[in-house]
VOVEX-755630 format. One record per residue (C-alpha): residue number from 1; residue in one letter; z, x, y. Coordinates in steps of 0.25 Angstrom, whole numbers, plus 5000, padded with zeros to 4 digits. Each point is the difference from the previous one (the first is absolute). Last residue first. Layout:
VOVEX-755630
NUM_A_Z_X_Y
...
This chain:
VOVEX-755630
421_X_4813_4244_4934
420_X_4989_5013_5002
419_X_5004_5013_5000
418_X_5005_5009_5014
417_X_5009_5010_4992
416_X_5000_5012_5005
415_X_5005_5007_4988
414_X_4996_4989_4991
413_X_5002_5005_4985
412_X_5000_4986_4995
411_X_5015_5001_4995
410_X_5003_5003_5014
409_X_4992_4991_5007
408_X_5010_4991_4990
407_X_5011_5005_5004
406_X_4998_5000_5016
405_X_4993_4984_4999
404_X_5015_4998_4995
403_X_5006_5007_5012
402_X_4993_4993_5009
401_X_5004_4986_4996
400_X_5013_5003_5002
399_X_4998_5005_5013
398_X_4991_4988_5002
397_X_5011_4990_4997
396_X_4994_4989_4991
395_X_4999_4988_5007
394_X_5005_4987_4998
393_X_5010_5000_5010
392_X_4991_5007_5009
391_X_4988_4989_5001
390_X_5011_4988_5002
389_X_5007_5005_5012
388_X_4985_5004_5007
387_X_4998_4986_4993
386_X_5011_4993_5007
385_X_4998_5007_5014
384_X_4986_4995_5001
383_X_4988_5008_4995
382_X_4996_5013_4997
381_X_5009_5011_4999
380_X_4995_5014_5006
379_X_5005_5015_4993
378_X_5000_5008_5013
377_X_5016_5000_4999
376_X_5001_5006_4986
375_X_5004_4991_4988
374_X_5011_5005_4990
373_X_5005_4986_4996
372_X_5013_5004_5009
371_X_4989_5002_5011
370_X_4994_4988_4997
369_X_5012_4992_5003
368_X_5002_5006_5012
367_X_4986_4997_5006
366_X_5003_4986_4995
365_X_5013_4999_5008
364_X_5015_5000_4992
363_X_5007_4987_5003
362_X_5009_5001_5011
361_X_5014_5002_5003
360_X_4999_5014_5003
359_X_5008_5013_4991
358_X_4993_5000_4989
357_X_4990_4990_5003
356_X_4999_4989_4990
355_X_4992_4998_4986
354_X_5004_4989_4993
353_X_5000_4990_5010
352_X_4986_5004_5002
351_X_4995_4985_4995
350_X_4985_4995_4998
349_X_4989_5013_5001
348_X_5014_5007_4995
347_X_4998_4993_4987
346_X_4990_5009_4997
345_X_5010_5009_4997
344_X_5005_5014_5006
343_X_5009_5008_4986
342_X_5015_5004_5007
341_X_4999_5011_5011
340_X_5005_5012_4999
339_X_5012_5004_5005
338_X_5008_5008_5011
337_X_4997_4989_5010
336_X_5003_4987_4993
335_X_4992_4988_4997
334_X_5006_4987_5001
333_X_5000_4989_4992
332_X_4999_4984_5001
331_X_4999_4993_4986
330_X_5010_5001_4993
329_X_5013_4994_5010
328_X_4988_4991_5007
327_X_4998_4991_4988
326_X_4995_4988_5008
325_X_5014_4999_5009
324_X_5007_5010_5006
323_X_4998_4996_5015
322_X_5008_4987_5003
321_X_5011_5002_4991
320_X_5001_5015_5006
319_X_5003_4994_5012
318_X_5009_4990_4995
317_X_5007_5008_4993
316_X_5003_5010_5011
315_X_5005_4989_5008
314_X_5002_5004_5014
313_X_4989_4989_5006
312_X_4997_5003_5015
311_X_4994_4986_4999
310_X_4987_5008_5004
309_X_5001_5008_4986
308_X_5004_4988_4996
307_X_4987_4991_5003
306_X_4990_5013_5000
305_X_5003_5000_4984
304_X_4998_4985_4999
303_X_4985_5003_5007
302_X_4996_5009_4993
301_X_5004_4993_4986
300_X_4992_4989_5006
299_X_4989_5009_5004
298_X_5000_5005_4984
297_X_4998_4987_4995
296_X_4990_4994_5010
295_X_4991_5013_4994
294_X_4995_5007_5013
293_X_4986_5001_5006
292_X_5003_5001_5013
291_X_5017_5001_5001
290_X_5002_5014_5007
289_X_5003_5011_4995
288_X_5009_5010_5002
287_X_4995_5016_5003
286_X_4994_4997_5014
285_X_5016_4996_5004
284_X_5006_4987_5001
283_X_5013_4996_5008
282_X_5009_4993_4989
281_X_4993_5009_4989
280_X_5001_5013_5008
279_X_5015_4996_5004
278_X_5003_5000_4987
277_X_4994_5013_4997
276_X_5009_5005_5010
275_X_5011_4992_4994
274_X_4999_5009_4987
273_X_5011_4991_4992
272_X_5014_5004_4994
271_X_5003_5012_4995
270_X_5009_4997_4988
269_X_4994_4986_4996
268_X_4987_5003_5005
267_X_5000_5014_4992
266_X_5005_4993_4986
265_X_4989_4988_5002
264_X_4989_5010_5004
263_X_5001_5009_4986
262_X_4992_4990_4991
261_X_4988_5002_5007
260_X_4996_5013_4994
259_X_5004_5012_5006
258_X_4993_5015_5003
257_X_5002_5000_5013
256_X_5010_4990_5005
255_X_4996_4984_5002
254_X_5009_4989_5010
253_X_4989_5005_5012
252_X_4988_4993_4989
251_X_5008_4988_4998
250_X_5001_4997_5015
249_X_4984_5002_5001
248_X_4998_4991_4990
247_X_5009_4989_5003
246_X_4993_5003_5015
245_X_4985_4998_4993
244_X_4991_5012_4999
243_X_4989_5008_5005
242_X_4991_5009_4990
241_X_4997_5013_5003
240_X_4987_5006_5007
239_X_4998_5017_5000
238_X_4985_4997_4995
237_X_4995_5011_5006
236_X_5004_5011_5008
235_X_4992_5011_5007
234_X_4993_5013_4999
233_X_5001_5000_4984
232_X_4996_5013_4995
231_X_5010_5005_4992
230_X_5013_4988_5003
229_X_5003_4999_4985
228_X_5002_5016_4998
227_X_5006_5001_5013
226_X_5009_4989_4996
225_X_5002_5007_4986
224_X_5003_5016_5006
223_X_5012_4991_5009
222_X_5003_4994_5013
221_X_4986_4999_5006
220_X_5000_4998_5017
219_X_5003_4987_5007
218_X_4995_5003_5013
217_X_4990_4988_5001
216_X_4996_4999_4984
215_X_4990_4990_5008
214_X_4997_4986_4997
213_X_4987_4995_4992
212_X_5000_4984_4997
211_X_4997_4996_4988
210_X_5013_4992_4997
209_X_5000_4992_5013
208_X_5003_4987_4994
207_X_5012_5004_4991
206_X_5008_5006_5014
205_X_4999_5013_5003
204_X_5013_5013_4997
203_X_5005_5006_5010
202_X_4998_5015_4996
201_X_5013_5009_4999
200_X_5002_4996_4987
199_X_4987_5004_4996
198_X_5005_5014_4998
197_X_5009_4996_4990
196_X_4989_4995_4990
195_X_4997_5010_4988
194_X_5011_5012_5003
193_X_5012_4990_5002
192_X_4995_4992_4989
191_X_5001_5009_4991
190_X_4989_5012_4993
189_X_5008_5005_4986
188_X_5006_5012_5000
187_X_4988_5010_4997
186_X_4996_5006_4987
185_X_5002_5015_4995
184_X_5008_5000_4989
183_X_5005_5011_4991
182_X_5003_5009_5009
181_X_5016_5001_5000
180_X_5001_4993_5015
179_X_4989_4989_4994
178_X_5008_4996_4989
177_X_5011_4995_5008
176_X_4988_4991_5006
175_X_5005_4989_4991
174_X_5008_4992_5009
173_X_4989_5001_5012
172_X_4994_4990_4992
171_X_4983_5006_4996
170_X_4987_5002_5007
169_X_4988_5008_4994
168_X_4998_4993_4988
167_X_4990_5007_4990
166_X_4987_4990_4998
165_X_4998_4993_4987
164_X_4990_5008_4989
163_X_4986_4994_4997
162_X_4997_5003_4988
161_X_4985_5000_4997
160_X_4996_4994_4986
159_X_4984_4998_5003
158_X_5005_4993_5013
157_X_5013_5000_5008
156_X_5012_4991_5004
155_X_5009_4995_5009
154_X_5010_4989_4999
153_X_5009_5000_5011
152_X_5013_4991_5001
151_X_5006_4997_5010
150_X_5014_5004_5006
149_X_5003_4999_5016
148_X_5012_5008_5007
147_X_4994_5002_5013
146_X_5001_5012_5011
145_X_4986_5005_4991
144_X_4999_5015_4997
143_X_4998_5000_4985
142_X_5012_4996_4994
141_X_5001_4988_5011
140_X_4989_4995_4993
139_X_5007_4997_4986
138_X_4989_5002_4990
137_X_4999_4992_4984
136_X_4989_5008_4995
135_X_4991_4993_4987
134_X_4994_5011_4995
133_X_4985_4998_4996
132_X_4988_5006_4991
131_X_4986_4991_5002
130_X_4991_4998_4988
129_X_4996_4984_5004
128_X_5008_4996_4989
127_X_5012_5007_5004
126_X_4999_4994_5015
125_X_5001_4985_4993
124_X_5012_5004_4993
123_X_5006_5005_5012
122_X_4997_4986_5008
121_X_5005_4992_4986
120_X_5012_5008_5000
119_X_5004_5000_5014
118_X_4998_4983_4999
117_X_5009_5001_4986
116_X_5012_5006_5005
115_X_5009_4986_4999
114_X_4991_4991_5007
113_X_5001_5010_5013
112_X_5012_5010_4996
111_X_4992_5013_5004
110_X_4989_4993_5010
109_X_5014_4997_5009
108_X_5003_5014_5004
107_X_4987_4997_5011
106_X_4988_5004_4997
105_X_4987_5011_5003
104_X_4988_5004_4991
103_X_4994_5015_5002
102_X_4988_5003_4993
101_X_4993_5014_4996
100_X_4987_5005_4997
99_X_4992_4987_5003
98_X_4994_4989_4991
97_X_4994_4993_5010
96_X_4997_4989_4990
95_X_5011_4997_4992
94_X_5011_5006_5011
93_X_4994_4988_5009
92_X_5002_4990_4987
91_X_5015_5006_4999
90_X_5004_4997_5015
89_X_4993_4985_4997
88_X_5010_5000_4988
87_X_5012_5003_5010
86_X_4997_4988_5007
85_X_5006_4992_4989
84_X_5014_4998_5007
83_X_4994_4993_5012
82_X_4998_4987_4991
81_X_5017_5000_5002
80_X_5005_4995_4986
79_X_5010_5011_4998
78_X_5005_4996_5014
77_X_5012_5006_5005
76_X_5006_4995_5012
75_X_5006_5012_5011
74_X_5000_5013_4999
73_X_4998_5005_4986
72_X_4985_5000_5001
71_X_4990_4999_4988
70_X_4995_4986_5005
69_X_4998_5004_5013
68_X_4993_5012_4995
67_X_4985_5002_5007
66_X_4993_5010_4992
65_X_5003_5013_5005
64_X_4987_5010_4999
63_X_4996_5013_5002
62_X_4986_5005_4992
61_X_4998_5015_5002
60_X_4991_5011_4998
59_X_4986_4992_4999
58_X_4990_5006_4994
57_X_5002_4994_4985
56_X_4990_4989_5001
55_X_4990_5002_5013
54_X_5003_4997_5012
53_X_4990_4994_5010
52_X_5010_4992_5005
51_X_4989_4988_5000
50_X_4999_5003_4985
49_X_5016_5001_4999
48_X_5001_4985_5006
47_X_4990_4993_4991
46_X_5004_5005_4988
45_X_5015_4995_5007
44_X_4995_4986_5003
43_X_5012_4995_5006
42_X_5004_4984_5003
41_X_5013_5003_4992
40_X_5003_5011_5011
39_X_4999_4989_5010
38_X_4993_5008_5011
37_X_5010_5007_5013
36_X_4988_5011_4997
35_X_5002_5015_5009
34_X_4989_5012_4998
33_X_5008_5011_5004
32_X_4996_5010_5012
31_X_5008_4991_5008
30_X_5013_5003_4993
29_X_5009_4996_5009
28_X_4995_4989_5008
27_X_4993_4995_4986
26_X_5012_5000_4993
25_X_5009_4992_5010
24_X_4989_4990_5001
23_X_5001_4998_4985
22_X_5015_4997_5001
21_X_4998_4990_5012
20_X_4987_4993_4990
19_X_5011_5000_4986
18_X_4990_5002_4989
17_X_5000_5016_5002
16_X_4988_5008_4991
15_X_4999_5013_5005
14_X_4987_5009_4997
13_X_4996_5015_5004
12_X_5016_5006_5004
11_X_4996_5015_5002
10_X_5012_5009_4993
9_X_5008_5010_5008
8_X_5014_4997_5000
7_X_5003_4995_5010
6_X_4988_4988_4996
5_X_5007_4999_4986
4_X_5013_4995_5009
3_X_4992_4992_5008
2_X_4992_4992_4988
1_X_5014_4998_4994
């Protein structure tokens, strides 16, 4: 969020990050920001605001998202979750900067959590401070992003300021018929093709040389969002992609664009089985791992898949005995050219099998990832490969982002923006 208000003009003065990789991230892209990875409980926010020098009611914007594993869809719910009470530290720092606007960002989850009554208490608390507010739910890929991601934005204004939501720019291709009669004049929404495909003709690095640099080489822009993603950037970062076991590796090659897991048992049984990915797991290649660090488990279903493949085992129902296992048919998905992606998770940091190249059988790199989460190629991940993975599944797509910091220098009467946040 503090990049996509950077785009769009505002000067980023304080960030508060608890996760050290995540506040490294921050302070090598927004160097002029003064960057804490400090317990947010451990706060003196008086304190804080006379240190910044700013006085009450100067400051244009406070952004914040309250960390939302509780709130979350994805996964184990917690109502319980101590995490879930952040929100009221968020509120204190609205109490005593007391700036013109506010923006406060969640998953969809905040709207059933504990049956609504979280979402009330947080716009019950904004009422008695004198604050206006909308609640926005926004889908990203509506505003430019190759991602379908909905969250919700609460954003709201001082001395009874409305603070309207921004106008989408993007919409389906299905509904552009207005757009012939005049009525309508948004873009088809950004796909994958037009986020990532020029990538494809870059090898991708292994997980432990993820901050390496390589060169674009010949590889030249394919589309207006690639350039727009590549602006400055002399190099690429970042382009690292998970390896994998050979069960996982035959799994992915059994997976269209665009499917689920449950279609690989129809296609094996009519097609048969890729045996030049079989002869990658027999053989090896850079993108199979080996077994350093491996769960016994899993090299023991290694192992038995290796044992028929070189048997020469013909039964399809072995095989796929051997490699459907573990909820495999829901969990493993792959993205598909002429769409946009489906919502990035932090899970990724873990597990990519959601999230595999169109048309490689691969898991999608992190400099890929960040693309579909609308971050440009100079925009530098801190850390291991995992929390490069884990930083952009929880972020809020800048483009996104951008567009909200837009409204509301709008309703300030920013032309030029460049306001404190």
């Amino acid at each position: 969020m503090t990049e996509g208000f950077k785009q769009a003009g505002f000067n980023s003065v304080y960030c508060n990050e608890f996760e050290k990789n995540a506040a490294e991230t921050c302070t090598a892209n927004h160097p002029l920001a003064i960057v804490s990875d400090k317990n947010i409980l451990d706060i003196d926010i008086k304190d804080l605001r006379s240190s910044l020098k700013i006085s009450k009611g100067d400051l244009d914007c406070l952004i914040g998202g309250p960390p939302c594993q509780g709130f979350s869809t994805y996964g184990k719910r917690n109502s319980k979750d101590p995490r879930n009470q952040l929100y009221l530290n968020y509120i204190n720092f609205l109490d005593e900067f007391r700036p013109k606007t506010f923006v406060i960002e969640n998953v969809m989850g905040l709207l059933s959590m504990s049956e609504g009554a979280v979402l009330e208490d947080i716009c019950g608390r904004i009422s008695k401070l004198g604050y206006s507010y909308k609640v926005n739910i926004l889908n990203a890929v509506e505003f430019g992003v190759p991602q379908r991601r909905k969250r919700i934005f609460i954003v709201g204004g001082a001395d009874g300021q409305s603070i309207q939501p921004p106008t989408t720019t993007h919409t389906a291709p299905d509904g552009l018929f207005q757009k012939t009669l005049g009525f309508d004049d948004r873009r088809p929404y950004v796909t994958t093709r037009e986020a990532i495909s020029d990538l494809s003709h870059i090898k991708p690095l292994t997980p432990k040389r993820t901050q390496d640099v390589i060169s674009y080489g010949n590889v030249t822009a394919e589309s207006d969002y690639q350039r727009i993603m590549r602006s400055n950037s002399s190099g690429l970062s970042h382009h690292s992609t998970k390896q994998m076991l050979g069960i996982r590796r035959l799994r992915l090659a059994l997976i269209n664009p665009g499917e689920y897991g449950t279609e690989i048992i129809k296609r094996a049984e009519s097609e048969g089985l890729p045996y030049s990915v079989i002869e990658e797991i027999l053989n090896g290649s850079e993108g199979i791992r080996d077994h350093i660090g491996i769960r016994k488990q899993d090299i023991e279903k290694e192992n038995k898949l290796k044992a028929l493949l070189n048997a020469g085992n013909q039964s399809i129902e072995d095989i796929l005995k051997s490699i459907d296992s573990g909820g495999f048919k829901n969990k493993y998905r792959r993205l598909h050219w002429n769409n946009p992606s489906h919502t990035l998770v932090a899970h990724m940091s873990r597990d990519c099998s959601d999230f595999i190249h169109p048309d490689q059988d691969r898991f999608i790199s992190v400099r890929e990832s960040a693309r579909l989460q609308s971050f440009s190629d100079n925009y530098i991940f801190s850390g291991s490969q995992f929390q490069q993975f884990l930083q952009i599944g929880n972020a809020v797509p800048p483009l996104l982002a951008k567009a909200v910091a837009l409204s509301i220098a709008k309703e300030l009467g920013i032309k030029n923006c460049g306001g404190l946040a």
